[in-house]
C-alpha positions as a printed Julia matrix, in Angstrom:
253×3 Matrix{Float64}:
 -46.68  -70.33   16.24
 -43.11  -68.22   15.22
 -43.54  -65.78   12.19
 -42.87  -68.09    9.37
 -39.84  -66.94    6.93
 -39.59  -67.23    3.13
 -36.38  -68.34    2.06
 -35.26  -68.1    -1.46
 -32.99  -70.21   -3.02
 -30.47  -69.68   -5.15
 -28.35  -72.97   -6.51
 -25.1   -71.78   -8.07
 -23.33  -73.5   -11.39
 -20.57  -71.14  -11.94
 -21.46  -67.84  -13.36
 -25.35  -69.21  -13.04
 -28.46  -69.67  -10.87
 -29.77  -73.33  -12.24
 -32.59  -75.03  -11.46
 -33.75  -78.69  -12.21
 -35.87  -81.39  -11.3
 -35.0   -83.78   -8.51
 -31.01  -82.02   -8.6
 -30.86  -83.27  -12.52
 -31.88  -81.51  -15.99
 -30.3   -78.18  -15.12
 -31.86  -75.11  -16.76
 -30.6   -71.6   -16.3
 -32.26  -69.13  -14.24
 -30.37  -65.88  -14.54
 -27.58  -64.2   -12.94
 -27.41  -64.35   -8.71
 -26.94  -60.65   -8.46
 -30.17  -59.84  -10.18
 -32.19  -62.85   -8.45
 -30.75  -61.94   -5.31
 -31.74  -58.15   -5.5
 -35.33  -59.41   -7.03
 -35.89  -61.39   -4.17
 -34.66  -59.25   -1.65
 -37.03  -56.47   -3.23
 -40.48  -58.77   -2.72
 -39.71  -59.13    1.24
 -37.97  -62.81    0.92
 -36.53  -63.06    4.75
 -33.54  -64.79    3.85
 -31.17  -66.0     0.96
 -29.8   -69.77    0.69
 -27.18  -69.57   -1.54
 -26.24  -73.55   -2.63
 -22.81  -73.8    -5.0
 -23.83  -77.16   -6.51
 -20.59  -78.31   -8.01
 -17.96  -77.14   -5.17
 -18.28  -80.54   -3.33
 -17.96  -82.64   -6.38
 -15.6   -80.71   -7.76
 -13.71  -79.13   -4.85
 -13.9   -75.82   -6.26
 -13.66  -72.7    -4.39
 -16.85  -71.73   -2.54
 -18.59  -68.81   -3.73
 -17.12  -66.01   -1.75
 -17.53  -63.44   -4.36
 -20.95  -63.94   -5.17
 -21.88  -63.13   -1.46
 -19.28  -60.56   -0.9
 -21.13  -58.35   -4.17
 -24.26  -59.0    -2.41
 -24.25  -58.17    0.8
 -23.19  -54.76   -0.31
 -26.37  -53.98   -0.95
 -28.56  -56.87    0.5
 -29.79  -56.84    3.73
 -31.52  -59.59    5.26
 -29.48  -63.31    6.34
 -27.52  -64.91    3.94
 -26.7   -68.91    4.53
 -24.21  -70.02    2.04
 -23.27  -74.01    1.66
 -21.3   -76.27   -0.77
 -17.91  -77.09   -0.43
 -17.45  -76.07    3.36
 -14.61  -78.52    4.26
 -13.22  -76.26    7.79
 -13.45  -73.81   10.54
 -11.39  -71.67    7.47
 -13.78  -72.45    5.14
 -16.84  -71.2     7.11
 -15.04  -68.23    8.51
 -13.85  -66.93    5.11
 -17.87  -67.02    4.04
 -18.75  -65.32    6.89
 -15.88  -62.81    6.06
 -17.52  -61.98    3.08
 -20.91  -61.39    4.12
 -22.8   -64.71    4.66
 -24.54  -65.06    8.16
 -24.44  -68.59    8.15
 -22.9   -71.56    6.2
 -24.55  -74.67    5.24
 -23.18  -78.1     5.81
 -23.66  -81.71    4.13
 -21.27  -83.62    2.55
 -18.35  -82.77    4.89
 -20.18  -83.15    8.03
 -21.93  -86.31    6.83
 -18.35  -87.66    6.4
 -16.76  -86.08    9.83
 -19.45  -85.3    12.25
 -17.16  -83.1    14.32
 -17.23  -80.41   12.11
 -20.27  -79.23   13.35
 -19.05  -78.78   16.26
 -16.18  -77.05   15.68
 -17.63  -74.69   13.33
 -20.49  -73.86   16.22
 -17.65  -73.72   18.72
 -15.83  -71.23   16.95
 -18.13  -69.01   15.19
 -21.45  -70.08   17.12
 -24.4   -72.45   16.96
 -26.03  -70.23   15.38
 -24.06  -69.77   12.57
 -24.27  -73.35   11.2
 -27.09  -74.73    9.54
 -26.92  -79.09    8.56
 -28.35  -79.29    5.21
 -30.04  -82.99    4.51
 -30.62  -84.0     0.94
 -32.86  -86.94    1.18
 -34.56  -89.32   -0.13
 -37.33  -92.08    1.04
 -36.56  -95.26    1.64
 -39.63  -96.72    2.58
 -42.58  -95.92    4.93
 -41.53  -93.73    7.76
 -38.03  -94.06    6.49
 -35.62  -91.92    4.83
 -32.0   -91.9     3.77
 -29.35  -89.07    3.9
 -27.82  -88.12    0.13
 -24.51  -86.17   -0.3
 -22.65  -84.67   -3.3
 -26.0   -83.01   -4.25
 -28.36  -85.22   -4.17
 -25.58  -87.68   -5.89
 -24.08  -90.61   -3.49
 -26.44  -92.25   -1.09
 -25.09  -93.01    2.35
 -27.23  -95.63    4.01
 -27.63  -93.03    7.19
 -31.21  -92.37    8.47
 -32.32  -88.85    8.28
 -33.94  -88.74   11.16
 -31.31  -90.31   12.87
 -28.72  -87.78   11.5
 -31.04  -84.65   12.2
 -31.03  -85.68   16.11
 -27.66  -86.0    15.79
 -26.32  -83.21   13.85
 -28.75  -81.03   16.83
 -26.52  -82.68   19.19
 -23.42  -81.75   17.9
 -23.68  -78.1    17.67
 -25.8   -77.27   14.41
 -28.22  -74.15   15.33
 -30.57  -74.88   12.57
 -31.74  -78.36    9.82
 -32.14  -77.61    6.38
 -34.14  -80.77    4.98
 -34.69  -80.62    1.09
 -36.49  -84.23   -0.06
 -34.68  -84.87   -3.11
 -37.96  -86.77   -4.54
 -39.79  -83.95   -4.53
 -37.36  -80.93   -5.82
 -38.37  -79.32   -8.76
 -41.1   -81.49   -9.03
 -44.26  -79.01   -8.08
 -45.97  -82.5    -6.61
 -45.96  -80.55   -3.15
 -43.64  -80.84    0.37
 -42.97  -84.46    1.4
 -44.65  -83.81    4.85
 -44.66  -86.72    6.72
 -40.59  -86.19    6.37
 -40.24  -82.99    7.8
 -42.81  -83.84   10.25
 -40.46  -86.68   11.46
 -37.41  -84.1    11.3
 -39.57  -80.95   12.89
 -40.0   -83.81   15.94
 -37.24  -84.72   16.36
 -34.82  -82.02   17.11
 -35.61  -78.98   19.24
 -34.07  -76.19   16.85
 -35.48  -74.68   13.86
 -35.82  -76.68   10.89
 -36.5   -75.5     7.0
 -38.06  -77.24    4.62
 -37.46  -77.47    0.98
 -38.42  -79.51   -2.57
 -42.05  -79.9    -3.82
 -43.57  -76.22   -3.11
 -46.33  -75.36   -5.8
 -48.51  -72.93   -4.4
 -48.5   -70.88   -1.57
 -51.08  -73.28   -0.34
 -48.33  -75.92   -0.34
 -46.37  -73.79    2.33
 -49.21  -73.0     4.41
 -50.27  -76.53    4.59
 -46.89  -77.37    5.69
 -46.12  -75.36    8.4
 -49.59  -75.67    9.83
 -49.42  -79.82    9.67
 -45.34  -79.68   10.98
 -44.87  -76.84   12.92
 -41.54  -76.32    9.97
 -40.21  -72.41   11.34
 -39.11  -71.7     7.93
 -39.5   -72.74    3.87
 -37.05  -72.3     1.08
 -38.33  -71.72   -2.51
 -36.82  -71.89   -6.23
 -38.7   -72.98   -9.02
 -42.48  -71.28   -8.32
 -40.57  -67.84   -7.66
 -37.8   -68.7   -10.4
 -40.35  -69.22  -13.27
 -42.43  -65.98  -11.74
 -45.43  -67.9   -10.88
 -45.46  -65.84   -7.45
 -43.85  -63.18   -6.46
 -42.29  -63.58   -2.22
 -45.11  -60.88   -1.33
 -47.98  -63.04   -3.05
 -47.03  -66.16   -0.96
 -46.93  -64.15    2.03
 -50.22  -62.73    1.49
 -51.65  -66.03    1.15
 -50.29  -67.74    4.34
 -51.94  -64.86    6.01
 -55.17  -64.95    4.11
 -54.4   -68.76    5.95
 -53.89  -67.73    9.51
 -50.17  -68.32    9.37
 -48.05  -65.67   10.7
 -45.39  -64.06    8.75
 -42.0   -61.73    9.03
 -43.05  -58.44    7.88
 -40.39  -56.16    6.46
């Protein structure tokens, strides 16, 4: 088994980290500079910065929140929302991000994928599916945040965004964000078997316990948290300590 990594993540409304429950009934968290710096401080192994609003809205992505932080951050950034081009990707990279997250746009052109990986490298892009079940063993792809359904199967979609270049899947059950009830398992089981690169898992974490029953029922190389690090029920360090404590292996910084 890989050293698991803790991913925090940060969704972006503006000025704002928000957080809410199944992408709806925003709250406000705080300000991404101090998150950012908090999390980076209690050993998180990566940031996932999401701007919310940019695909809806076509706003600008959020260059200069990643540009202040990676003056003084220093572990992988992956930035996504809005991410339309090559251009688009590049500039984020420009500014400090490691990687840039894809959904909406590459759900509606597949190719981008593969020209962002071609140009700036596989490892670079990350697809990000927003999904929701359908039925038993069966799952549909979301875009727009969590917004506008698609009628694409996730599974499907993971094997082929693999295909076309992506280096990584980002799989976030819609159902189960915000919601505490726990990781929608047999999901990212589905997605983890599916493709042969590294997949994270998001929505549903409680308790560390959550994460470590996760990765060892999936094999999932990585898991992104908000809300039980956002409301400071755990600190990054405490969930590490207890995926230990449960024989999972972890990035020590």
């Amino acid at each position: 088994m890989s050293k698991i990594r803790i991913i925090a993540r940060l969704d972006i409304k503006g000025p704002n980290v928000i957080k809410g429950i199944r992408f709806d009934g925003l709250r406000i968290m705080g300000r991404p500079d101090e998150l950012a710096m908090r999390y980076y401080e209690q050993g998180a192994d990566e940031l996932l910065y999401i701007d919310t609003v940019a695909s809806l809205y076509g706003r600008d992505n959020i260059a200069q929140v990643v540009r202040e932080a990676a003056g003084h951050i220093f572990i992988p950034m992956t930035v996504g929302g809005g991410i339309r081009s090559v251009e688009d990707a590049r500039a984020l990279l420009q500014s400090g991000a490691d990687k840039v997250a894809v959904n909406t746009a590459a759900v509606k052109r597949p190719e981008l994928i593969t020209e962002i990986a071609e140009a700036l490298g596989s490892q670079a892009v990350v697809a990000s599916l927003q999904v929701k079940k359908k039925g038993p063993e069966s799952w549909e792809i979301y875009i727009d945040n969590g917004r506008e359904t698609t009628g694409i199967d996730a599974i499907g979609w993971a094997k082929r965004a693999a295909s076309l270049g992506a280096g990584e899947i980002l799989v976030t059950s819609v159902d189960r964000d915000g919601t505490a009830m726990g990781f929608e398992t047999e999901l990212v089981k589905a997605v983890v078997q599916a493709v042969n690169i590294p997949v994270i898992a998001g929505g549903g974490a409680k308790t560390p316990e959550d994460i470590s029953d996760l990765v060892l029922e999936t094999g999932v190389d990585a898991v992104t948290v908000a809300s039980m690090i956002h409301y400071k029920r755990y600190r990054v360090g405490d969930i590490k300590n207890v995926l230990k404590a449960k024989g999972v292996p972890v990035v020590e910084h």
